[in-house]
matplotlib code that plots the C-alpha trace (Angstrom):
import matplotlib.pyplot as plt

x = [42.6, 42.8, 43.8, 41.9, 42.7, 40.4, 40.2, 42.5, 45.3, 45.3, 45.9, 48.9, 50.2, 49.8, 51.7, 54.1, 54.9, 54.2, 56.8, 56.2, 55.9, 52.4, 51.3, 51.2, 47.5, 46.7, 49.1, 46.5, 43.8, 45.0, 45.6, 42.1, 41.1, 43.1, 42.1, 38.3, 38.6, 40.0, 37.9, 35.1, 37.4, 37.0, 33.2, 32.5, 34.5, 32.7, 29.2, 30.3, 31.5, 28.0, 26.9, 28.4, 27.3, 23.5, 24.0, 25.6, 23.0, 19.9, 21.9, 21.5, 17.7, 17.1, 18.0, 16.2, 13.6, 13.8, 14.1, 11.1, 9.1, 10.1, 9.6, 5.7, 5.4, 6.4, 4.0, 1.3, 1.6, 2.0, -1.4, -3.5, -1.8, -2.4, -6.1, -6.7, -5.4, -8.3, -11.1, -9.7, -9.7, -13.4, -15.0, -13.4, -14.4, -18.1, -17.5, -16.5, -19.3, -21.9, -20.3, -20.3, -23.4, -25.1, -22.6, -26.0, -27.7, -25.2, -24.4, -27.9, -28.0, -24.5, -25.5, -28.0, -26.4, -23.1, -25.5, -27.2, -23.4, -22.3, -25.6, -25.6, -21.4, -22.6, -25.6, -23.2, -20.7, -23.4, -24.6, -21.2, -18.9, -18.1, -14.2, -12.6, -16.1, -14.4, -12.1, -14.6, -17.1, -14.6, -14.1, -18.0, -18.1, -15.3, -17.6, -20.5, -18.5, -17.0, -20.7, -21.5, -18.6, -18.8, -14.8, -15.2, -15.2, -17.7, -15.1, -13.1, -15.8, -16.5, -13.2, -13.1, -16.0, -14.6, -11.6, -13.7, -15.4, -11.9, -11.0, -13.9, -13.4, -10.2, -10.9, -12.8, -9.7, -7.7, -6.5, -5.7, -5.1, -4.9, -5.1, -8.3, -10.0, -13.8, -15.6, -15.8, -17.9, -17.8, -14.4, -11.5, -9.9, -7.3, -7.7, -6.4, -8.7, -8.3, -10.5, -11.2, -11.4, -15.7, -16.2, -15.5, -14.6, -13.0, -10.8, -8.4, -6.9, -3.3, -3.7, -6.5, -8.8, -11.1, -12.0, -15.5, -16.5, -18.9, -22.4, -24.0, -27.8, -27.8, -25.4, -23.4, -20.4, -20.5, -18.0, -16.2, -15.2, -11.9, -10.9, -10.9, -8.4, -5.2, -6.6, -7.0, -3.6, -2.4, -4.3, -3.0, 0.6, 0.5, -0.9, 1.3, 4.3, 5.3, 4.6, 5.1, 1.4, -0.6, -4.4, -7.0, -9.5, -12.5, -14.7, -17.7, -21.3, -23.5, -23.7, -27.7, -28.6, -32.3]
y = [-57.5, -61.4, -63.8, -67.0, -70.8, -71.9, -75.9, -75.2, -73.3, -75.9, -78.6, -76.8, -76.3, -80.4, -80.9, -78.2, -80.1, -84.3, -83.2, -85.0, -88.8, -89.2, -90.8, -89.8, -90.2, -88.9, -86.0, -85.3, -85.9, -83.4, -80.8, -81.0, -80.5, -77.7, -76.0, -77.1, -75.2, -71.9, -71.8, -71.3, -69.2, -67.2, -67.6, -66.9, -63.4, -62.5, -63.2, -61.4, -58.5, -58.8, -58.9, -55.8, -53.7, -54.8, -53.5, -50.0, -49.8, -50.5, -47.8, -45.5, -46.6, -46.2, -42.7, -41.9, -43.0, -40.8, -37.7, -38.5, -39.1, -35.9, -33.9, -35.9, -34.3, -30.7, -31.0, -32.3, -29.6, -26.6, -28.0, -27.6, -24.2, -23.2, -25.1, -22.5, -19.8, -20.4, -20.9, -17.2, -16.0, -17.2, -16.0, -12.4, -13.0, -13.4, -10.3, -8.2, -9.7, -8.9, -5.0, -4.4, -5.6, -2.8, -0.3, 1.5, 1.0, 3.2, 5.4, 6.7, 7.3, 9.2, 11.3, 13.1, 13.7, 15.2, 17.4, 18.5, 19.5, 21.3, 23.3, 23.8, 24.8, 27.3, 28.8, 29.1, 31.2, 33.4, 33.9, 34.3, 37.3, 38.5, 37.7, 36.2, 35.7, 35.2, 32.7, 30.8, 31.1, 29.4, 26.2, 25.6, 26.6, 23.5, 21.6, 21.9, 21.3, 18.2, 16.5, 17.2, 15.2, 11.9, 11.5, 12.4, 9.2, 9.6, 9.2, 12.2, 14.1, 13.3, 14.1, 17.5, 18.3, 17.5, 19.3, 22.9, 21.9, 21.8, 24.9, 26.8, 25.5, 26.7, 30.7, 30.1, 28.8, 31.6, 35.6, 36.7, 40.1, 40.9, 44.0, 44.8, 47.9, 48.8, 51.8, 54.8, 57.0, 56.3, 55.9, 53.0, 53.2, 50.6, 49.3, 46.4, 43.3, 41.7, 39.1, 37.8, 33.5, 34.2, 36.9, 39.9, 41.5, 44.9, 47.1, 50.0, 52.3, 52.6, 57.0, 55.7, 57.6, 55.0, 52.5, 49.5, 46.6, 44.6, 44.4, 40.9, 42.6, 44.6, 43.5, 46.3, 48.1, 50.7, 53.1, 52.1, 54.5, 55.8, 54.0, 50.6, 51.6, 51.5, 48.0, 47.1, 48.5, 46.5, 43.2, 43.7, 44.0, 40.7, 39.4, 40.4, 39.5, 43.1, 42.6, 40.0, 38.2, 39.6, 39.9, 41.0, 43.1, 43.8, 45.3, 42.3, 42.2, 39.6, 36.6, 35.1, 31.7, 31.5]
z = [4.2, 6.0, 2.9, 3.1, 2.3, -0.4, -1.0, -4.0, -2.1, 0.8, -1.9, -3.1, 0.3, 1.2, -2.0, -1.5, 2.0, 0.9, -1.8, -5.4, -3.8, -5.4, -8.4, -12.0, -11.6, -8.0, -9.6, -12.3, -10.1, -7.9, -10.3, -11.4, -8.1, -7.7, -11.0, -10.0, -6.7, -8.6, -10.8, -8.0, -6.1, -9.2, -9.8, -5.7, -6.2, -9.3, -7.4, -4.3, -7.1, -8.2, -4.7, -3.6, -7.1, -6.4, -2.9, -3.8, -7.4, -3.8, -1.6, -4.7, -5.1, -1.7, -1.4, -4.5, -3.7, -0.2, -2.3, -4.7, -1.2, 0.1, -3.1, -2.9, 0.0, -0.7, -4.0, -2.0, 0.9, -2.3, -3.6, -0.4, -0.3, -3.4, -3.2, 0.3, -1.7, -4.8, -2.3, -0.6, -4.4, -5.2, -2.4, -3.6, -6.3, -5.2, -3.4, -6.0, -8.2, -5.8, -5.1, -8.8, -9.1, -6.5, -7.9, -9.8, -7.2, -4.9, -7.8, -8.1, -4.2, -4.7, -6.9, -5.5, -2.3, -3.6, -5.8, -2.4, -1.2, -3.9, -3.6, 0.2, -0.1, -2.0, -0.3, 2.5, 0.2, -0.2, 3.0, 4.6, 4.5, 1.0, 1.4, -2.0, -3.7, -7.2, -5.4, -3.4, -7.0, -9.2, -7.0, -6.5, -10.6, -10.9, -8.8, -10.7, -14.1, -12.7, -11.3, -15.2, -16.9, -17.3, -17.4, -13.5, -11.9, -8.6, -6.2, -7.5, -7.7, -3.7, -3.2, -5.0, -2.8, 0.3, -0.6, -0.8, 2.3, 4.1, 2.4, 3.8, 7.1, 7.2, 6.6, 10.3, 12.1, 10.3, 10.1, 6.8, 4.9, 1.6, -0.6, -2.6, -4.9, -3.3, -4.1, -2.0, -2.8, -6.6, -6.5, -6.7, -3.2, -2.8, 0.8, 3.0, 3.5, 7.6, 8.2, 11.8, 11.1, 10.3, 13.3, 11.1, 7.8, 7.9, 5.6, 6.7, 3.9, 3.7, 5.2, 7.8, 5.9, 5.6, 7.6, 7.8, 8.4, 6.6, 8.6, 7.9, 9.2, 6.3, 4.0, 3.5, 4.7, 7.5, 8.8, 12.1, 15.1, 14.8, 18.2, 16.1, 13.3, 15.4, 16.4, 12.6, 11.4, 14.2, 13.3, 10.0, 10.7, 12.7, 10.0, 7.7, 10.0, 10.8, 14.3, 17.2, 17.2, 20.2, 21.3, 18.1, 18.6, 16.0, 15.6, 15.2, 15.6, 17.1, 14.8, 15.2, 13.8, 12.5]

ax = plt.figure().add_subplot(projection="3d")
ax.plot(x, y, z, "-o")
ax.set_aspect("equal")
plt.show()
């Protein structure tokens, strides 16, 4: 730091080099001069003191007040946010509002139209092949219950429905054999159920003995020719998984559509 010469250190300095040749009273004169010019020495450091602490205490405003601008600005920016995302939540709001208020409305015209499926899944149950009628009874019966309970919610019970229309779809794109009692003759013959997807029904007795398909013309099983029961044992075993899968012969009538 460069020291400078104030007025009271250049007196000293001429008195330093005149030596002590001057009067008593230029002496005092001068040493009141000398203690006049410290003394603002003294008050000139304390303002620039002062000076520099106003300057750091602005510095510190300054940047401040940059941070309370920029933190404006981030509040102001979450508010039209936030004032986009009320306008998105009223207009839902609206929306749901008008939906619930048509929900009735769309209920009553439900209603009738699942009714209409239950009944038409089952007219179809009746007029197809008699395969797993106790089966295919008890999930329209569960259908029926569940279109009569109010704990049901309407979209369940759409679901349920369109879960038994999938299951009957599937016994067309499918073979499938199963063991079942019929009567022969007045008596309990236990037999092996093959059904073709929906072409045919048959059953083959475990000795060959008896062998039939179901005929849909007269509802009712008849006998089949003796030629078809090595192709129904085979069917059977493929089905079964006895056998390496293969062509499937049965023995099917033609299926008219009124």
């Amino acid at each position: 730091m460069k020291k400078v010469l104030t007025p009271a250190r250049v007196a000293i300095a001429a008195v330093t080099i005149g030596g002590l040749t001057l009067p008593a009273v230029a002496q005092s004169q001068l040493g009141r001069a000398i203690q006049t010019g410290e003394a603002a020495t003294r008050r000139a450091e304390q303002t620039q003191n002062r000076i520099n602490q106003l300057d750091d205490e602005r510095s510190d405003m300054v940047g401040e007040f940059r941070t309370l601008l920029q933190r404006k600005q981030a509040a102001e920016l979450y508010v039209r946010q936030q004032e986009k995302v009320i306008e998105s939540q009223v207009r839902e709001k609206e929306s749901l509002e008008d939906q619930l208020g048509r929900v009735d409305e769309i209920t009553a015209q439900t209603v009738p139209m699942l009714q209409d499926m239950v009944a038409d899944l089952e007219t179809f149950v009746n007029a197809d092949l008699p395969f797993k009628l106790e089966q295919r009874q008890e999930r329209i019966d569960l259908l029926k219950t569940a279109m009569e309970s109010a704990d049901v919610p309407i979209v369940e019970q759409y679901r349920l429905i369109i879960d038994a229309y999938k299951a009957e779809m599937e016994y067309g794109r499918t073979v499938q054999t199963w063991p079942e009692t019929v009567q022969i003759d007045g008596n309990d013959v236990m037999v092996d159920m093959f059904l073709y997807g929906r072409a045919a029904l048959v059953y083959l007795s475990p000795d060959r003995r008896h062998a039939a398909r179901y005929d849909r013309a007269s509802g009712d099983w008849v006998g089949v020719n003796n030629a078809f029961k090595d192709e129904i044992a085979a069917a059977i075993r493929q089905a079964q998984g006895k056998s390496t899968p293969g062509v499937m012969y049965a023995p099917a009538t033609k299926l008219s559509v009124q």
